[in-house]
C-alpha positions as CSV (number, residue, x, y, z in Angstrom):
1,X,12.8,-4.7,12.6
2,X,10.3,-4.0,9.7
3,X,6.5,-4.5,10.0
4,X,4.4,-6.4,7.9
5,X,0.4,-5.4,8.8
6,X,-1.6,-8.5,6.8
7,X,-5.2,-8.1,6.1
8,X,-7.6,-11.0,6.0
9,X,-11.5,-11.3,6.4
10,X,-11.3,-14.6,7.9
11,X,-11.6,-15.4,11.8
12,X,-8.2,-16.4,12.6
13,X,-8.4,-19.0,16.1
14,X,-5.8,-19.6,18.3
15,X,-2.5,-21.6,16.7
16,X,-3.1,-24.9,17.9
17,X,-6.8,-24.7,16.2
18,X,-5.6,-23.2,13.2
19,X,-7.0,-26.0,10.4
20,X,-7.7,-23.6,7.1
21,X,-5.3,-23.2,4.5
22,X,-4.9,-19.8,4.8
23,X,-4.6,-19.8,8.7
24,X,-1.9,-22.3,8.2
25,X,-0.5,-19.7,5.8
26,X,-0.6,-16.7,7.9
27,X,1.0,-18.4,11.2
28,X,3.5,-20.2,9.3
29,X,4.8,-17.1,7.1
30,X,4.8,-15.1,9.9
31,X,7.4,-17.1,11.7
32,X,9.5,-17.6,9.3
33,X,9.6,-14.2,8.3
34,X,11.0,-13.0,11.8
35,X,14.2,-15.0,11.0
36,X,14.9,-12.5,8.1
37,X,13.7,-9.6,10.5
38,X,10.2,-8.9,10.2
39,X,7.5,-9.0,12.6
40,X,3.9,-9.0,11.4
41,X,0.7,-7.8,12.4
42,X,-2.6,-10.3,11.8
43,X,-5.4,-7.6,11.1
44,X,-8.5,-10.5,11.1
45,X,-12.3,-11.3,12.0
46,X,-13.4,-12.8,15.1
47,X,-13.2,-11.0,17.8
48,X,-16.6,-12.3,19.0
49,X,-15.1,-15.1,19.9
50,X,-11.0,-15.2,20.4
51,X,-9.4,-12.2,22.3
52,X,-9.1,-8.5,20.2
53,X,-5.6,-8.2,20.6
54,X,-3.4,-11.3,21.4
55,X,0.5,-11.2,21.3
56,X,1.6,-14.7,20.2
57,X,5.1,-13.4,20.2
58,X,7.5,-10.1,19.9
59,X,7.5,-10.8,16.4
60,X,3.7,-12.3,15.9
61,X,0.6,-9.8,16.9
62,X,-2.7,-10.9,15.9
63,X,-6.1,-7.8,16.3
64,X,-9.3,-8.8,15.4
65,X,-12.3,-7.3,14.4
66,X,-15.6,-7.5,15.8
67,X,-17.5,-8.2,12.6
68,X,-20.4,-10.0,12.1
69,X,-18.6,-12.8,9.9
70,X,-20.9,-14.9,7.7
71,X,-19.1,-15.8,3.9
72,X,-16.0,-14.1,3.1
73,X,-18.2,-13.2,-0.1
74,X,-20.9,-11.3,2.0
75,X,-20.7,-7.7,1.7
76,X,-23.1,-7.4,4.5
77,X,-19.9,-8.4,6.4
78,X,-17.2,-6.8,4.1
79,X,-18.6,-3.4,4.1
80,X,-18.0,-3.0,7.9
81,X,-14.8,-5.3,7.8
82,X,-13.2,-2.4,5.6
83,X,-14.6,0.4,7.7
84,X,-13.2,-0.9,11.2
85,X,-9.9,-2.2,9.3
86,X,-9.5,1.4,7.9
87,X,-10.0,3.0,11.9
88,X,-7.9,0.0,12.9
89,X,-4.7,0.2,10.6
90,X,-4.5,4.2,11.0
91,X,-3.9,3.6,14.5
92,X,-0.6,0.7,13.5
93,X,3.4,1.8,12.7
94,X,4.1,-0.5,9.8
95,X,5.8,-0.4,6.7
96,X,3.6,-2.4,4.3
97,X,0.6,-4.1,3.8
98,X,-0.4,-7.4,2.5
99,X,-3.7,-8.1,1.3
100,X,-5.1,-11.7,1.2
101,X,-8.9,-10.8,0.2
102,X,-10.1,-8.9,-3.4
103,X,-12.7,-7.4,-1.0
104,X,-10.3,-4.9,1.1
105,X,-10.7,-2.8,-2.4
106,X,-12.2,0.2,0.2
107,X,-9.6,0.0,2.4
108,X,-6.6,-0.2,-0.5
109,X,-8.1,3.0,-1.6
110,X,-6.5,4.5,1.6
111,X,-3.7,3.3,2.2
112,X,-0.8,5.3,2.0
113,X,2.1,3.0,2.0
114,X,3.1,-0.4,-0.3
115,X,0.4,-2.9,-0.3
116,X,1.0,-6.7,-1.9
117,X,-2.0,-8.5,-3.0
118,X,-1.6,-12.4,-2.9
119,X,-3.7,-14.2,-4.8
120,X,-4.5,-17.8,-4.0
121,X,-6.4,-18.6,-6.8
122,X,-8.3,-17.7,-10.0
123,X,-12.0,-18.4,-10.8
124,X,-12.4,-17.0,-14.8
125,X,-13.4,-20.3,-15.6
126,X,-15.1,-22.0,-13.2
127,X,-17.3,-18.6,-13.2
128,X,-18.6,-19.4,-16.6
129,X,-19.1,-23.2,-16.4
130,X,-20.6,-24.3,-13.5
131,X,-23.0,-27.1,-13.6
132,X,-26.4,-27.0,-11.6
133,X,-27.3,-28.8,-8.9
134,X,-30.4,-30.6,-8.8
135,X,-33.7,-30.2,-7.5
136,X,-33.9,-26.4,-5.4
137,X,-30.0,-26.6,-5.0
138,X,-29.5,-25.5,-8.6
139,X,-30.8,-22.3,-7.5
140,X,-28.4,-21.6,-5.4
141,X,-25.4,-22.8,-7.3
142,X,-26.6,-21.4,-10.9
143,X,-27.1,-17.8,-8.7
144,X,-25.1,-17.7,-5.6
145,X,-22.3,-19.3,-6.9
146,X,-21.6,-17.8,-9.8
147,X,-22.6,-13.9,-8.2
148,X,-20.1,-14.9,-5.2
149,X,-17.7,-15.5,-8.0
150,X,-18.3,-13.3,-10.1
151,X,-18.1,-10.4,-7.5
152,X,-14.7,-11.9,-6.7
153,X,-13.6,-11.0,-10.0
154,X,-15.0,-8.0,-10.1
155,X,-13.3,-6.8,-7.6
156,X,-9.8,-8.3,-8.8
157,X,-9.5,-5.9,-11.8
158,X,-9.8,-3.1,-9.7
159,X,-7.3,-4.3,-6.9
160,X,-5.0,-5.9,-8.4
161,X,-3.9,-2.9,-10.6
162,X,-3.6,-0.5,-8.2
163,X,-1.0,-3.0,-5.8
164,X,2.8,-1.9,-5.2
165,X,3.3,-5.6,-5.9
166,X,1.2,-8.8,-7.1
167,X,2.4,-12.2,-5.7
168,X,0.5,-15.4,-6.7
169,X,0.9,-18.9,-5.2
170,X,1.6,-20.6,-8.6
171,X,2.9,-19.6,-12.6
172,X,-0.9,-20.8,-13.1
173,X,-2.4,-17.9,-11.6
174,X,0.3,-15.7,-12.7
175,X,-0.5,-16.5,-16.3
176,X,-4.4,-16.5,-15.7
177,X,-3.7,-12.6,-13.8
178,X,-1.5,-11.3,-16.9
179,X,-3.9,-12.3,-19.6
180,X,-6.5,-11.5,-17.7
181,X,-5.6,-8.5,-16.2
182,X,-2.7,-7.4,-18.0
183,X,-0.4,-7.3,-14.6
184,X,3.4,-6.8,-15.2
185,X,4.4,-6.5,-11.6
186,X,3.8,-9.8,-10.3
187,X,6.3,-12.4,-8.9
188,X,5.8,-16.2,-7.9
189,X,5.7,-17.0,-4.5
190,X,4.4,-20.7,-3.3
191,X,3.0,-21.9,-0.4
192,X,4.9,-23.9,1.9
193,X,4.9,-26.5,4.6
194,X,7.4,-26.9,7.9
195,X,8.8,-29.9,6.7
196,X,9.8,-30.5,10.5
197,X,6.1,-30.7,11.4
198,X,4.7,-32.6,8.4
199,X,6.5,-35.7,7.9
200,X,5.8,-39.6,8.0
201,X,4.7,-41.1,11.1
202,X,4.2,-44.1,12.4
203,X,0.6,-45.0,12.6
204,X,-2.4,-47.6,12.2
205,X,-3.7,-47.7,8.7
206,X,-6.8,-46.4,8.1
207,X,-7.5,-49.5,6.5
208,X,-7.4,-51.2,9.6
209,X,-9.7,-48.9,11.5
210,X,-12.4,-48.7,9.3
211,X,-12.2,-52.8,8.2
212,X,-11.5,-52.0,4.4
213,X,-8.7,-52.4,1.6
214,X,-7.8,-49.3,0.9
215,X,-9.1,-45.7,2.1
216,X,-8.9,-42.3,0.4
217,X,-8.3,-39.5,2.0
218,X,-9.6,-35.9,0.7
219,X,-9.1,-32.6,3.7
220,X,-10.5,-29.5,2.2
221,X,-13.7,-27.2,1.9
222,X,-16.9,-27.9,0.8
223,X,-17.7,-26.2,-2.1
224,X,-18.7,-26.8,-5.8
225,X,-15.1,-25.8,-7.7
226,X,-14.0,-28.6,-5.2
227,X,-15.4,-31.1,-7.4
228,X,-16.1,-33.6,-4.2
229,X,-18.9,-34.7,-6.5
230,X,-17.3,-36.4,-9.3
231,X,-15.2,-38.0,-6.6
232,X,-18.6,-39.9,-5.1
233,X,-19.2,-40.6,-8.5
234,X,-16.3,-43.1,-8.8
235,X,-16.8,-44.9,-6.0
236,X,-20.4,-46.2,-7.1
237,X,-18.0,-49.3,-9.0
238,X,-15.3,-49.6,-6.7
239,X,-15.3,-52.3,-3.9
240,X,-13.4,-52.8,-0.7
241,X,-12.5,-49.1,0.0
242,X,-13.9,-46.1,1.9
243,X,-13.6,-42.4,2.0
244,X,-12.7,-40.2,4.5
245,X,-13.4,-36.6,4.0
246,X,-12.1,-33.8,6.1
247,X,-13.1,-30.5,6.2
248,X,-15.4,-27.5,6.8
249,X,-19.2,-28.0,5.7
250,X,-20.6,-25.0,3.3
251,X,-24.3,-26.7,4.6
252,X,-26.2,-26.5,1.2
253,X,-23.6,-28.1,-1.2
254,X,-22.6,-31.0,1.8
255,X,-26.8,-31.6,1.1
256,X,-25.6,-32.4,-2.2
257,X,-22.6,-34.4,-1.3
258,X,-25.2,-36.7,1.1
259,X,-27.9,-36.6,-2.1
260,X,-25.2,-37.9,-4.2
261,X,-24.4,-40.6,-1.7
262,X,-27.8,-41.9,-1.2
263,X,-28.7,-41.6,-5.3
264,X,-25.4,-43.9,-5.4
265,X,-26.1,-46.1,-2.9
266,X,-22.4,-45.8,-1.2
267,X,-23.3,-44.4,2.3
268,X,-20.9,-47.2,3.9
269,X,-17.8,-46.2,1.4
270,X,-18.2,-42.4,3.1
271,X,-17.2,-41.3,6.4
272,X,-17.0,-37.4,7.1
273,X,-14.7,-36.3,10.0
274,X,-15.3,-32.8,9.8
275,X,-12.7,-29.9,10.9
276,X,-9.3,-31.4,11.8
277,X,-6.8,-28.8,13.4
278,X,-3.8,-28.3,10.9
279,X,-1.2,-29.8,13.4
280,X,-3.3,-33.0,13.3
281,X,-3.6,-33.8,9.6
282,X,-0.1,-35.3,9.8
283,X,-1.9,-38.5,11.5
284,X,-4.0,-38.9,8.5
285,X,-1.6,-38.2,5.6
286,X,0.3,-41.0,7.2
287,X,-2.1,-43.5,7.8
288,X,-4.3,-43.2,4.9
289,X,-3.4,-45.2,1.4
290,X,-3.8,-42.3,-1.0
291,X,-5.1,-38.3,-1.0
292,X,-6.9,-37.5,-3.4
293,X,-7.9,-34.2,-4.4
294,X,-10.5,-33.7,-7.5
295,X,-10.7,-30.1,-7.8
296,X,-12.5,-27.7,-10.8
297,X,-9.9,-24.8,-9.9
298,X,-7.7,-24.2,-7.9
299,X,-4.4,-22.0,-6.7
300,X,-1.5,-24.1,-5.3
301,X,-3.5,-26.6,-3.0
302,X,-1.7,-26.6,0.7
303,X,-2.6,-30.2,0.8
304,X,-1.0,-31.6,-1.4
305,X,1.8,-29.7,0.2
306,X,1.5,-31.6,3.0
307,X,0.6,-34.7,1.8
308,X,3.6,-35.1,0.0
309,X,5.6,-34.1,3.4
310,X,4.6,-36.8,4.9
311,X,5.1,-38.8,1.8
312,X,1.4,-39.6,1.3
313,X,0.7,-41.0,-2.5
314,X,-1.5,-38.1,-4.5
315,X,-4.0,-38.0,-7.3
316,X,-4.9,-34.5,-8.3
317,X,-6.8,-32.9,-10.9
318,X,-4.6,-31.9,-14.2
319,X,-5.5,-27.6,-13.2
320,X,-4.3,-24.7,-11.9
321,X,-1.2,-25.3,-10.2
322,X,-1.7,-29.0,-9.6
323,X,0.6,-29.8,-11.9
324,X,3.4,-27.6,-10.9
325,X,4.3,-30.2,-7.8
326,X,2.0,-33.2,-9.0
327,X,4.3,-34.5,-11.8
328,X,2.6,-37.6,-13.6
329,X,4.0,-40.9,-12.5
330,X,7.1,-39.3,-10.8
331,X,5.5,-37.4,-7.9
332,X,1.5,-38.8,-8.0
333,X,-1.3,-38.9,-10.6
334,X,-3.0,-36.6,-12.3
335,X,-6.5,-36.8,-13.7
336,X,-8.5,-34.6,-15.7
337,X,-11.2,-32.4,-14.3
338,X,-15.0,-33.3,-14.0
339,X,-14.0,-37.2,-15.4
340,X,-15.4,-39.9,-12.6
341,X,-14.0,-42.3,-14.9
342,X,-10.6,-41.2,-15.1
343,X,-10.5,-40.8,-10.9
344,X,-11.9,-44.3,-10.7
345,X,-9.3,-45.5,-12.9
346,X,-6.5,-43.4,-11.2
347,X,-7.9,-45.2,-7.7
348,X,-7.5,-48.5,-9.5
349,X,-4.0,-48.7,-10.9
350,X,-2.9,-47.2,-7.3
351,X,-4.6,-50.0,-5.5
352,X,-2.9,-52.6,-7.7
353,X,0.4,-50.4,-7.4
354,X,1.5,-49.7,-4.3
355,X,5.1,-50.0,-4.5
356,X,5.1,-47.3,-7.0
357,X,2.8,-45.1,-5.6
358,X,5.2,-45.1,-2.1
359,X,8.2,-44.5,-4.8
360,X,6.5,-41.5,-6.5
361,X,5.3,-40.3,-2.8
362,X,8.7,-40.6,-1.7
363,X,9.7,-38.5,-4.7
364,X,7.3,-35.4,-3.6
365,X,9.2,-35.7,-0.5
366,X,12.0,-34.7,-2.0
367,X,10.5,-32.0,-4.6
368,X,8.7,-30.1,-1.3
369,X,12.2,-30.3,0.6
370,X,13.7,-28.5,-2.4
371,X,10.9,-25.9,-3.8
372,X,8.3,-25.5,-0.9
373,X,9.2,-24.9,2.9
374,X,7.8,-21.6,4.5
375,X,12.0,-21.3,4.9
376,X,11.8,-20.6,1.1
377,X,8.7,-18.5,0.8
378,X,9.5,-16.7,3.7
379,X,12.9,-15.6,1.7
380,X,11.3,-14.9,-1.3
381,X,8.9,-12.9,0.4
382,X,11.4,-10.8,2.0
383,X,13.3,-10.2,-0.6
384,X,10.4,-8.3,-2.3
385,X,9.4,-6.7,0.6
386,X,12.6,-5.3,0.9
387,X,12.6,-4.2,-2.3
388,X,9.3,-2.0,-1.8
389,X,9.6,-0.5,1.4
């Protein structure tokens, strides 16, 4: 059996709390990778916290670091992250790496064997168009954000290059990486779902729990290219629904978020869950009336994945690789970016349409069965690796 060491910077928890993207990513991969006969090893962050070395399987290993995790764009936290991933991998038999961070750059410098760099998502533009926030937040979103980003892409033109092997999750972000970056090795692999795990159940509507009409749904991070904000700004006009957002706070843009509500006078349309373990969003997908995800930038979002899995009804942004699985009117909606007015539209003609929206729901169903299960990533994925080592 061939190994497979994967590098990330985030704190990986145990499986059943796994509720990032990426977590969902790196478990899911992984097991479906041992049925074409490779076992991987999870280097990550958080050994404060979950044990340093945990065996989930013979063919799943997961060793974290003990790093003092803040952002994944902290190199207060990086710089150390690459020094004790460097001591830790020397130490590993494997026979390539995978890279899921732009800031391992340190440690791809020593590596002496294939390394594959995914990459989840491209930021050229948002880095350049940002809008500010108001009052002292602007400060941090004129500066912070676009430094983060900006450091991000920095760092991209120097790793990407110098990878065996470029995958990216959509043909967006392939295009965006060849112009950009003038890659030739590079080869599409999307992200999947366990079509076994994330399908319709049978539950009470949300609508019925929280005494409305109709309830959107959005499950993701809290951050500016996110666009959460032009989502708040539709519902100011919009009567007899709520919103139920899941997901992790980023504390001075969910400020905003709760500015925005106030300045629009909708603090009963909004209800925040918070973190929701991945193995739980199921419950929601099915139960909620439509997911909607209003996104600046993106890769290929693992919600909408999901969603569709359990044959939730989508509106999505017209970016990135939204596009690639939301196909207008057959599959969901799309909207264009940064428009309140199109999304409140969008939320209209899918309250007033709900026959269709379960047909086109049903039809994403179908597209996911036949282009995105970790089955089918997990052979792609293979197949390259195969092909490197």
């Amino acid at each position: 059996m061939k190994t497979i060491c994967r590098m990330t910077g985030e704190v990986f928890p145990k499986v059943n709390d796994i509720s990032g993207g990426l977590g969902s990513n790196y478990y899911y991969l992984s097991k479906n990778l041992a049925h074409y006969g490779f076992k991987t090893i999870l280097i990550c962050a958080g050994a404060q916290k979950y044990p340093k070395i945990e065996k989930v399987n013979d063919t799943f290993e997961i060793h974290r670091i003990n790093a003092n995790y803040r952002r994944l764009d902290d190199l207060s936290f990086w710089l150390p992250m690459n020094i004790k991933a460097i001591s830790k991998i020397k130490n590993l038999d494997y026979d390539l790496v995978q890279l899921h961070n732009f800031f391992f750059y340190w440690l791809q410098k020593t590596l002496k064997k294939p390394n594959v760099v995914t990459v989840h998502g491209c930021d050229w533009e948002i880095a350049n168009t940002v809008e500010p926030f108001p009052g002292n937040i602007s400060l941090y979103r004129n500066i912070r954000e676009r430094t983060d980003i900006r450091k991000i892409l920095f760092l991209s033109r120097r790793m990407c290059p110098k990878a065996t092997h470029v995958v990216s999750v959509c043909e967006a972000v392939k295009q965006e990486l060849i112009e950009n970056l003038k890659i030739q090795n590079i080869t599409t692999i999307p992200n999947g779902v366990d079509p076994k795990v994330f399908k319709k159940e049978s539950r009470k509507p949300l609508s019925e729990k929280y005494d409305t009409n109709f309830t959107l749904l959005y499950v993701g991070t809290f951050q500016p290219r996110k666009g959460i904000e032009y989502l708040i700004n539709a519902l100011k006009d919009l009567k007899h629904i709520k919103l139920i957002i899941i997901g992790n706070d980023l504390p001075v843009y969910r400020r905003y978020l709760n500015y925005l509500i106030r300045q629009a006078n909708i603090s009963e349309k909004v209800i925040f869950i918070g973190k929701v373990p991945n193995n739980k969003l199921k419950e929601y997908y099915s139960a909620t009336d439509v997911l909607i995800l209003p996104t600046i930038s993106e890769g290929l979002p693992k919600v909408i994945i999901e969603a569709l899995a359990c044959e939730c009804p989508v509106i999505a942004t017209n970016t990135s690789g939204n596009p690639e699985i939301i196909h207008h009117m057959k599959t969901g909606l799309l909207v264009p970016t940064k428009d309140s007015d199109a999304i409140k539209n969008a939320i209209l003609w899918t309250m007033n349409n709900r026959k269709k929206i379960k047909q086109m729901a049903h039809n994403g169903r179908q597209l996911v069965l036949k282009e995105y299960t970790w089955k089918k990533s997990a052979k792609k994925y293979a197949s390259l690796y195969n092909s490197l080592i």
